[in-house]
DSSP file (Angstrom, degrees, kcal/mol; ACC not computed):
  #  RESIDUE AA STRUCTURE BP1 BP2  ACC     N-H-->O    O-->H-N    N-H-->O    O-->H-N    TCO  KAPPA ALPHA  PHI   PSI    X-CA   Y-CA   Z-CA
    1    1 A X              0   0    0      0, 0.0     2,-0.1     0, 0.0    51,-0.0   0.000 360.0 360.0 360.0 141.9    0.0    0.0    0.0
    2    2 A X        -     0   0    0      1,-0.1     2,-0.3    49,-0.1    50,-0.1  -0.394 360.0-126.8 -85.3 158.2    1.3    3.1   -1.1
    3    3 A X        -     0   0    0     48,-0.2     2,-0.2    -2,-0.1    -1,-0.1  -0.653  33.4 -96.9 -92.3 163.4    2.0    6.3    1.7
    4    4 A X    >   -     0   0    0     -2,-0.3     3,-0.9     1,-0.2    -1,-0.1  -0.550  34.3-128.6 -81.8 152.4    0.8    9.5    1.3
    5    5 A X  T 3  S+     0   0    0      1,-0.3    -1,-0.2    -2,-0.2    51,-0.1   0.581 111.0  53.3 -68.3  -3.6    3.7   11.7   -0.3
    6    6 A X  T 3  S+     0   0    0      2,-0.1     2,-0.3     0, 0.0    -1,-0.3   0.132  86.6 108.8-116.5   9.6    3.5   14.3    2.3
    7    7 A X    <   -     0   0    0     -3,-0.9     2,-0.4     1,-0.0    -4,-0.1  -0.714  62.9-135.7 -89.3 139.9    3.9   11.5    5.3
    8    8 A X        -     0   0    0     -2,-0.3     2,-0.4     6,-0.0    -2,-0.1  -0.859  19.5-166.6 -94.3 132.2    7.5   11.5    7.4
    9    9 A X        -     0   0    0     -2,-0.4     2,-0.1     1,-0.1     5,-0.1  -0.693  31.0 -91.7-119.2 170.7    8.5    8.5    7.8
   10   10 A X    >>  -     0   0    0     -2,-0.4     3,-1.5     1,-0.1     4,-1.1  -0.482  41.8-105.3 -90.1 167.7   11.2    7.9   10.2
   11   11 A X  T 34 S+     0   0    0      1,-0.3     4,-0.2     2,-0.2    -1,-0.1   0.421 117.4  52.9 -92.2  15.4   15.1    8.0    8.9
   12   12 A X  T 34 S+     0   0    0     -2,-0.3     4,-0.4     3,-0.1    -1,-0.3   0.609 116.0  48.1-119.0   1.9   16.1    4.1    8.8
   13   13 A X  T <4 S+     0   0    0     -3,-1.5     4,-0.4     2,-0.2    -2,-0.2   0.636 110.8  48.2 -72.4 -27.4   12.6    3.8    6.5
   14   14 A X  S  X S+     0   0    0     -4,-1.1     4,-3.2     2,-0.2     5,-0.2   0.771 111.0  49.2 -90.7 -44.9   13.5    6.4    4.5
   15   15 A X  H  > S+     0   0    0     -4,-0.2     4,-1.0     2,-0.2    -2,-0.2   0.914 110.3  53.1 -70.1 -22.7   17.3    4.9    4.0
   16   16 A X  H  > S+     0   0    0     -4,-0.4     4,-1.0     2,-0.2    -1,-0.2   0.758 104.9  53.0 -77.1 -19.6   15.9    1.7    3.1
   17   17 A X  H  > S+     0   0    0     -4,-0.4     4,-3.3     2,-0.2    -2,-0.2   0.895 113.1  48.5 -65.6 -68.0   13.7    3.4    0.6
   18   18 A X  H  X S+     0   0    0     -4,-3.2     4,-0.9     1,-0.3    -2,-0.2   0.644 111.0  47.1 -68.7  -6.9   17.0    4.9   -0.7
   19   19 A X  H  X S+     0   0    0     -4,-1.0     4,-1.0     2,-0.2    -1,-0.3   0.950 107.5  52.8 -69.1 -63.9   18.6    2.1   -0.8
   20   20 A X  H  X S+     0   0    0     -4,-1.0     4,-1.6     2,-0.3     5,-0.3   0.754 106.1  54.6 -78.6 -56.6   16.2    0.4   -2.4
   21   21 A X  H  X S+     0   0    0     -4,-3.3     4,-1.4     1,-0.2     5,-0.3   0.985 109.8  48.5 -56.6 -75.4   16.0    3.2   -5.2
   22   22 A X  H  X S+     0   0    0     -4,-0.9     4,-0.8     2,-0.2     5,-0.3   0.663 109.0  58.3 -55.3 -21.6   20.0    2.8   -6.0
   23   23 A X  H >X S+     0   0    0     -4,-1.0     4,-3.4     2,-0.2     3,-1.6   0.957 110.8  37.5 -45.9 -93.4   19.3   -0.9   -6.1
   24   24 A X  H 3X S+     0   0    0     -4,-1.6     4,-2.5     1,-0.2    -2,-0.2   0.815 116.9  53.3 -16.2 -81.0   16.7   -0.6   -8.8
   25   25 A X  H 3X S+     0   0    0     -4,-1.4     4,-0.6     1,-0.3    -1,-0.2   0.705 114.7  35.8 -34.9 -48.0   18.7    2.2  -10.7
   26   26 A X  H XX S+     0   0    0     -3,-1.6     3,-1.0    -4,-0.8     4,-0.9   0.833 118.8  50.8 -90.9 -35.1   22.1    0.5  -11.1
   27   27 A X  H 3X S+     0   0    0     -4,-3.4     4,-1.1    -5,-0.3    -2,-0.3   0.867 112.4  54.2 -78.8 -13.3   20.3   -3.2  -11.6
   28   28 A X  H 3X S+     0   0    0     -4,-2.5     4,-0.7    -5,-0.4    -1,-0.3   0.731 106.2  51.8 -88.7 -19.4   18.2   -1.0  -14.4
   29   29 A X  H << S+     0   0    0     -3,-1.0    -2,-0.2    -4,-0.6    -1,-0.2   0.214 101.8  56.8 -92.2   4.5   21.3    0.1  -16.0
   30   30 A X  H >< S+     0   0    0     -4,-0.9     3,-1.0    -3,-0.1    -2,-0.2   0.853 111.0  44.3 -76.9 -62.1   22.9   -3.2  -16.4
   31   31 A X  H 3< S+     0   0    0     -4,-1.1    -2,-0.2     1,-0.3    -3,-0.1   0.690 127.2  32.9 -19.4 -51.0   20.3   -4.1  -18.1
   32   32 A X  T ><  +     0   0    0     -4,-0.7     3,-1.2     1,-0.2    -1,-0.3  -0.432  58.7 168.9-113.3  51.0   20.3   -0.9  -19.9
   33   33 A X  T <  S+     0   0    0     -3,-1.0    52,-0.5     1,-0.3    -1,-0.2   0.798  79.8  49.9 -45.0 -50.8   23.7    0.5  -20.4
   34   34 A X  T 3  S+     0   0    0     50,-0.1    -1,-0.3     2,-0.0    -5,-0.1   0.850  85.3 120.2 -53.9 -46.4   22.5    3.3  -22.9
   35   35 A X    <   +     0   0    0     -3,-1.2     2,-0.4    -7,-0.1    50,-0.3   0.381  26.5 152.9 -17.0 111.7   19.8    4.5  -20.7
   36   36 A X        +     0   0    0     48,-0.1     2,-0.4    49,-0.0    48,-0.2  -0.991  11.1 135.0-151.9 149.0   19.8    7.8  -19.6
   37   37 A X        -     0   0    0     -2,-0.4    46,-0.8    46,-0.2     5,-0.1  -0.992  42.0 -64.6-170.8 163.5   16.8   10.2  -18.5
   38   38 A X     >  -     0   0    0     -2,-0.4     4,-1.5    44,-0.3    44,-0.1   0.275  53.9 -87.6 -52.6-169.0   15.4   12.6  -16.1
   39   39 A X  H >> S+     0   0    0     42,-0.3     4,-1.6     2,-0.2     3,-0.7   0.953 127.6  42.0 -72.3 -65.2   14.4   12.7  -12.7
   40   40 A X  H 3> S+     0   0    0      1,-0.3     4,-0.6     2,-0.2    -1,-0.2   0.864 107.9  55.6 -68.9 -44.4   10.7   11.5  -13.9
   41   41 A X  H 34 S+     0   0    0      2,-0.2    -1,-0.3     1,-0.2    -2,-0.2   0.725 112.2  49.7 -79.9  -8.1   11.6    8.8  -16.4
   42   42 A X  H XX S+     0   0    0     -4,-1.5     3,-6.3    -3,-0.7     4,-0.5   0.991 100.9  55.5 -31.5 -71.4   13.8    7.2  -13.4
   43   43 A X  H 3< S+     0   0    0     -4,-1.6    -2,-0.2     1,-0.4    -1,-0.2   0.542 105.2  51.0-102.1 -20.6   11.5    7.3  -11.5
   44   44 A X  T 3< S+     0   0    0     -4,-0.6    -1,-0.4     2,-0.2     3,-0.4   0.512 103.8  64.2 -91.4  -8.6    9.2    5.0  -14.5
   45   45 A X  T <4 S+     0   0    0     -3,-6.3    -2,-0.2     1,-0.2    -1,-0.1   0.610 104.7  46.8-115.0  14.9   12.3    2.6  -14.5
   46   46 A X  S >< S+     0   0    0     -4,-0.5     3,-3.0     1,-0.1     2,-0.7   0.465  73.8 112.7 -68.7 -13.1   11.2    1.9  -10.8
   47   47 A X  T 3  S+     0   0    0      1,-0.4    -1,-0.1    -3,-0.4    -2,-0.1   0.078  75.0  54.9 -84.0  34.3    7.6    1.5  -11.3
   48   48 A X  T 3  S+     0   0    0     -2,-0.7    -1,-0.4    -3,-0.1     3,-0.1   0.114  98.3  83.3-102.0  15.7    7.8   -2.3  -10.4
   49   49 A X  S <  S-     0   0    0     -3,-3.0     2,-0.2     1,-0.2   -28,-0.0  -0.149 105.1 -65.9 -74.9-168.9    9.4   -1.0   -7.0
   50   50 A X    >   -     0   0    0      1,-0.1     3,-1.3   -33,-0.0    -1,-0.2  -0.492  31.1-122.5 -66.8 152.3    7.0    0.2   -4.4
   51   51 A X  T 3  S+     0   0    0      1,-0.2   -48,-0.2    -2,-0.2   -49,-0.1   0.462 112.6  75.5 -79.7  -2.4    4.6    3.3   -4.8
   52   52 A X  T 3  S+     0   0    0      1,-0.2     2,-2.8   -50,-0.1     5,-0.2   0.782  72.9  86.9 -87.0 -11.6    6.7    4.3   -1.3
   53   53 A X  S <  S+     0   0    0     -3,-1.3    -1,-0.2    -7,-0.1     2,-0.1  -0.471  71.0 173.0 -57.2  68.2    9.7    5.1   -3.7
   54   54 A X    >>  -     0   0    0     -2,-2.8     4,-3.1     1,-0.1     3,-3.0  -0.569  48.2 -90.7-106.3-164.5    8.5    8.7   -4.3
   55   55 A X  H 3> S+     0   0    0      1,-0.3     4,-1.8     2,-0.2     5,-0.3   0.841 129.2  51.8 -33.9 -52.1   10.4   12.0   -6.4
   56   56 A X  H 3> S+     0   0    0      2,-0.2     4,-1.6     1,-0.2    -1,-0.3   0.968 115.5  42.3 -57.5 -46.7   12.1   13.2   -2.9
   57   57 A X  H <> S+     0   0    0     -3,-3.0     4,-2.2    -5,-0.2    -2,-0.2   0.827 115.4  47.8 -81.4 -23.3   13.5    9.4   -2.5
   58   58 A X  H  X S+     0   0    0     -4,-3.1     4,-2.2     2,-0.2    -1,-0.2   0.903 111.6  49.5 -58.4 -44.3   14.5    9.0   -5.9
   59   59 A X  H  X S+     0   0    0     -4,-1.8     4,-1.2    -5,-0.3    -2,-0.2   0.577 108.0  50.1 -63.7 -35.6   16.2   12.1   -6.0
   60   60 A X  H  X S+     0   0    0     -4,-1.6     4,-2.3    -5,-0.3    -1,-0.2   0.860 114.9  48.5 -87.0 -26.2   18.1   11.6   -2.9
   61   61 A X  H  X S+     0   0    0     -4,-2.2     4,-1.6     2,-0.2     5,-0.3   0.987 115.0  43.1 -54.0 -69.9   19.2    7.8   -4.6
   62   62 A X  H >X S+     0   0    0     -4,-2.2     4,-1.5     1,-0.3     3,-0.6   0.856 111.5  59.7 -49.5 -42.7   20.2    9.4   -8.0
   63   63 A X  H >< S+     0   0    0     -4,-1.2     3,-1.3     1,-0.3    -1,-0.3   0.949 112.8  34.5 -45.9 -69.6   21.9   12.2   -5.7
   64   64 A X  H 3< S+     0   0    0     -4,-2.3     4,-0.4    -3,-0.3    -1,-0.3   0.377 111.2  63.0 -67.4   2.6   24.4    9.5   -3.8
   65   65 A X  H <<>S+     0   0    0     -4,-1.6     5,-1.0    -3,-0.6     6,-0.7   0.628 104.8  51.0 -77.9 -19.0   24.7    7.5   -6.9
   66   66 A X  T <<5S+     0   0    0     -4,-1.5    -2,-0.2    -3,-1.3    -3,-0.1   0.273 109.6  43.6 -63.2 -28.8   26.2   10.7   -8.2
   67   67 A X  T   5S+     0   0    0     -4,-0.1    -3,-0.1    -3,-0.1    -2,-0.1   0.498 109.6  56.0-106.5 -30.6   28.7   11.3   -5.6
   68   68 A X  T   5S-     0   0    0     -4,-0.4    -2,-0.1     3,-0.0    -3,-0.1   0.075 110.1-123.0 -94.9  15.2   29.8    7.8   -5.4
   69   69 A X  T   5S+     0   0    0      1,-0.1    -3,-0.2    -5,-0.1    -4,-0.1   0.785  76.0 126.0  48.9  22.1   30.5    8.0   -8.8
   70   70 A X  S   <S+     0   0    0     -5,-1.0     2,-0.4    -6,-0.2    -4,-0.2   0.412  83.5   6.9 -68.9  -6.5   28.2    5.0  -10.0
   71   71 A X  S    S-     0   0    0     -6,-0.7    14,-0.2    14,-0.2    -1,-0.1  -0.992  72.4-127.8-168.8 146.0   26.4    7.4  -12.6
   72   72 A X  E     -A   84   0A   0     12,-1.8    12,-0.7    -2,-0.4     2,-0.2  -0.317   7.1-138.3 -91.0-164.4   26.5   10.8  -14.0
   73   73 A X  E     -A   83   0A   0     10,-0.2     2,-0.3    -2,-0.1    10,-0.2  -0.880  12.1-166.1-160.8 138.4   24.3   13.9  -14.6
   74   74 A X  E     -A   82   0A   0      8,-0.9     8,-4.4    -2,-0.2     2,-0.6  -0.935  17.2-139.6-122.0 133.2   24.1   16.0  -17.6
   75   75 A X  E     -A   81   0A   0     -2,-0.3     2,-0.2     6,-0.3     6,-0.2  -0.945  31.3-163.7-108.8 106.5   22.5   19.3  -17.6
   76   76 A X  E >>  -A   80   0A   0      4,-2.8     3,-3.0    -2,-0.6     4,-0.9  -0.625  27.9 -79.4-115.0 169.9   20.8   19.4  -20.8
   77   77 A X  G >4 S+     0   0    0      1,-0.3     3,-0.7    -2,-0.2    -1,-0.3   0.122 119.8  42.0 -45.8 147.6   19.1   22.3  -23.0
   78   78 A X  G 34 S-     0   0    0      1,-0.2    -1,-0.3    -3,-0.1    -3,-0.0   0.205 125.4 -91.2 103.2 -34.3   15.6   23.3  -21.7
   79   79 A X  G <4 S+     0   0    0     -3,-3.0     2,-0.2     1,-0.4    -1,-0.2   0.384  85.8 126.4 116.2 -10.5   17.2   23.0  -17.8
   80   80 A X  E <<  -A   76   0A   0     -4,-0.9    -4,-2.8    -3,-0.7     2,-0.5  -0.562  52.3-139.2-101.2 165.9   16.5   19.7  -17.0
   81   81 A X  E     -A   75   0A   0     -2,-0.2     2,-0.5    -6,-0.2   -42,-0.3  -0.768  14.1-162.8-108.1 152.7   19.2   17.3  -15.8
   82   82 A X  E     -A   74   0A   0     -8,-4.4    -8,-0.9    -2,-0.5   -44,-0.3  -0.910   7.5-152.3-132.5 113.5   19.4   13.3  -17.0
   83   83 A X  E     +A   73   0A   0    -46,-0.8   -46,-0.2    -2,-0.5   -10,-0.2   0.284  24.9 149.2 -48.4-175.3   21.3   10.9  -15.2
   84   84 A X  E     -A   72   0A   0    -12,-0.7   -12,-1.8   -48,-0.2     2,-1.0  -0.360  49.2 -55.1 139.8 152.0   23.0    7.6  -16.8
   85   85 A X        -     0   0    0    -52,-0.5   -14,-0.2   -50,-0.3   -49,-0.0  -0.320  51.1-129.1 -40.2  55.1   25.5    5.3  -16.8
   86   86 A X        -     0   0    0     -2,-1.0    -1,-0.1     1,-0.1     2,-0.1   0.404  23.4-126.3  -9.9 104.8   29.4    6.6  -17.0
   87   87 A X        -     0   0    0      1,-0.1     2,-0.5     0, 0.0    -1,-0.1  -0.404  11.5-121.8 -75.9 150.4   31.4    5.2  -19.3
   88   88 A X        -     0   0    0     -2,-0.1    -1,-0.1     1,-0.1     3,-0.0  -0.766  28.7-137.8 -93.4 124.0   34.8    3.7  -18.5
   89   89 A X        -     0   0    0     -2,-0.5     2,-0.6     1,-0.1    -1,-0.1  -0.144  27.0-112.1 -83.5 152.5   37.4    5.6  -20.6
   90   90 A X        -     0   0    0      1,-0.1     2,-0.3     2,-0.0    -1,-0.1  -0.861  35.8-124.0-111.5 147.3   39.8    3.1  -22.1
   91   91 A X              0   0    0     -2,-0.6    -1,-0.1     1,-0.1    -3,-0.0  -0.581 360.0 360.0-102.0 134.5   43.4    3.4  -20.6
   92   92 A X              0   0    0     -2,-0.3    -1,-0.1     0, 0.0    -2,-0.0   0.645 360.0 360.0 -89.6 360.0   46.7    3.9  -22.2
């Protein structure tokens, strides 16, 4: 059953949520190496996650997936940014 988007949930529900998002996300980009999209069309290559996954927990995944350097973000025309897989640069 889904929570209301506006409900606080308490912080080791809310990391398991993010966790749970960065799961999804990286295991959706093996699958999909080319794959790269905004904030919202993530958030569609969750939909067989739980409805508790919403835009704030997604956002906070894609955020530490970002930092850890498992994915980029590109800021493309129009404002919006689209995450996706980094490619491994081939070494000389």
């Amino acid at each position: 059953m889904a929570s209301d988007p506006g409900e606080e949930v308490d912080p080791h529900t809310h990391a398991v949520r993010v966790q749970a998002a960065m799961h999804g996300i990286l295991s959706y980009l093996r699958l999909h190496p080319d794959a790269a999209d905004s904030l919202r069309g993530v958030k569609l290559w969750l939909r067989l996650l739980p409805d508790e996954l919403g835009e704030r927990v997604v956002s906070e995944a894609l955020g530490q997936l970002v930092a850890q350097g498992e994915i980029g973000s590109w800021n493309v025309i129009g404002g919006a940014v689209v995450y996706g897989r980094v490619r491994q640069r081939w070494v000389e």
